[in-house]
C-alpha positions in Angstrom: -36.8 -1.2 -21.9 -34.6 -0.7 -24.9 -36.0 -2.2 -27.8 -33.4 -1.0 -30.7 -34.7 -2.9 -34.2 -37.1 -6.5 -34.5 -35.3 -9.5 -33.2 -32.1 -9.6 -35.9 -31.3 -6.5 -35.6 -31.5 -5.4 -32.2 -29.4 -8.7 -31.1 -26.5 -7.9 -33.3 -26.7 -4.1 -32.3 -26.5 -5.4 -28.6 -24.0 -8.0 -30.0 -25.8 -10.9 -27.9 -28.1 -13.5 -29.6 -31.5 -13.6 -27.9 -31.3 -9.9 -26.1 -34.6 -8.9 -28.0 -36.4 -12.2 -26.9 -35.2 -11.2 -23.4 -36.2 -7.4 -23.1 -39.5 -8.2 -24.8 -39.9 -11.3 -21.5 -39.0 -8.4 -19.2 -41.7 -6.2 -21.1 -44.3 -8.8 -20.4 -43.7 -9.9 -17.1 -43.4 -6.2 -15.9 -46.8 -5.5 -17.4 -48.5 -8.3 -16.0 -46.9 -7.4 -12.8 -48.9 -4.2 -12.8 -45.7 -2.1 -13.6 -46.4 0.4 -16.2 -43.4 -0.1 -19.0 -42.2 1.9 -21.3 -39.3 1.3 -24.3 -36.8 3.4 -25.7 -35.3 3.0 -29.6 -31.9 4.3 -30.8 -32.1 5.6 -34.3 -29.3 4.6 -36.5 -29.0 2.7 -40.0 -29.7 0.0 -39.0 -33.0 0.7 -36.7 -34.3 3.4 -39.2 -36.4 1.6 -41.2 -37.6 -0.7 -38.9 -39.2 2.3 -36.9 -42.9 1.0 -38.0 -42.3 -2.6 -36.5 -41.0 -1.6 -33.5 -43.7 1.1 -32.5 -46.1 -2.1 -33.1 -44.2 -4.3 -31.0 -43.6 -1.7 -28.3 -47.8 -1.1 -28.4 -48.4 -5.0 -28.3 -46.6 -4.9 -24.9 -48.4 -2.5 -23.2 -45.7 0.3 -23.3 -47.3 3.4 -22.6 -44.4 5.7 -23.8 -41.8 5.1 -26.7 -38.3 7.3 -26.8 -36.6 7.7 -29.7 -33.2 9.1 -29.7 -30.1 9.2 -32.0 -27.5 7.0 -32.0 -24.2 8.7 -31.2 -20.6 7.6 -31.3 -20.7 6.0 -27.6 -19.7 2.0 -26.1 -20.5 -0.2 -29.4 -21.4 2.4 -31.8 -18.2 3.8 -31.3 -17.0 0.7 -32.9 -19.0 1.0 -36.6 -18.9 4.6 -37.5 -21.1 3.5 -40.6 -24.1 2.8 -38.1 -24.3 6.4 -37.6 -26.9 8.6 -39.6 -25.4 11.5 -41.3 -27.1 14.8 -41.3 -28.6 14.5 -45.0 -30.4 11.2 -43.8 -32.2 12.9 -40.9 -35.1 14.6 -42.8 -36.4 11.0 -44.3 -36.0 10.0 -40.3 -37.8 12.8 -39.3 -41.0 12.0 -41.8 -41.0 8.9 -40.7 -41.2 9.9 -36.8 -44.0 12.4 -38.3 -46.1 9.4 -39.4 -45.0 7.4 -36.2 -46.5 10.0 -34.3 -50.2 9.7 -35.7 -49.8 6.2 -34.8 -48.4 6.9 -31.4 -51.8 9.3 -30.6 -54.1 6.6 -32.0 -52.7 3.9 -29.8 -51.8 6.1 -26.5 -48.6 5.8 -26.2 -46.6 8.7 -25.5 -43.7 9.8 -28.1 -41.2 11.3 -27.0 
């Protein structure tokens, strides 16, 4: 389940009010279906510094493996070049995921 930034964010990134209240339902009812779940997070400049909050709301629910992955100029992103990190931005990112990954081992959930 994609879970891109807390409720704000991730809505206007998927540009429809209520999308993170939805794919966080779909996280719950999956788990308590006995489905293992899992949630994936695109890293842009909007998401970045909501990493912590998301790893905590993807642990909440169960997930037992987070993605991250860039955010690239594809569909809406396309759209708002200023949404994309540039190259200089990526090492704060990358200490960031650093810390995210203690967190990750501590609560078993796989990064990747």
């Amino acid at each position: 389940m994609s879970i891109d930034g807390e409720a704000a964010t991730h809505d206007a990134l998927r540009g429809v009010a209520g999308a993170h209240a939805a794919a966080l339902a779909a996280l719950r009812a999956l788990r308590d279906a006995g489905v293992p779940v899992s949630a994936n997070t695109q890293i842009n400049r909007r998401s970045a510094p909501e990493l912590p909050a998301i790893l905590e709301t993807v642990i909440a629910h169960g997930a037992h493996s987070w993605q991250l992955q860039l955010t690239v100029a594809m569909g809406r992103a396309a759209d708002d070049p200023a949404l994309l990190l540039q190259p200089y931005e990526l090492l704060e990112v990358f200490r960031t995921i650093e810390a995210l990954a203690a967190r990750c081992r501590e609560a078993d959930v796989v990064l990747w």
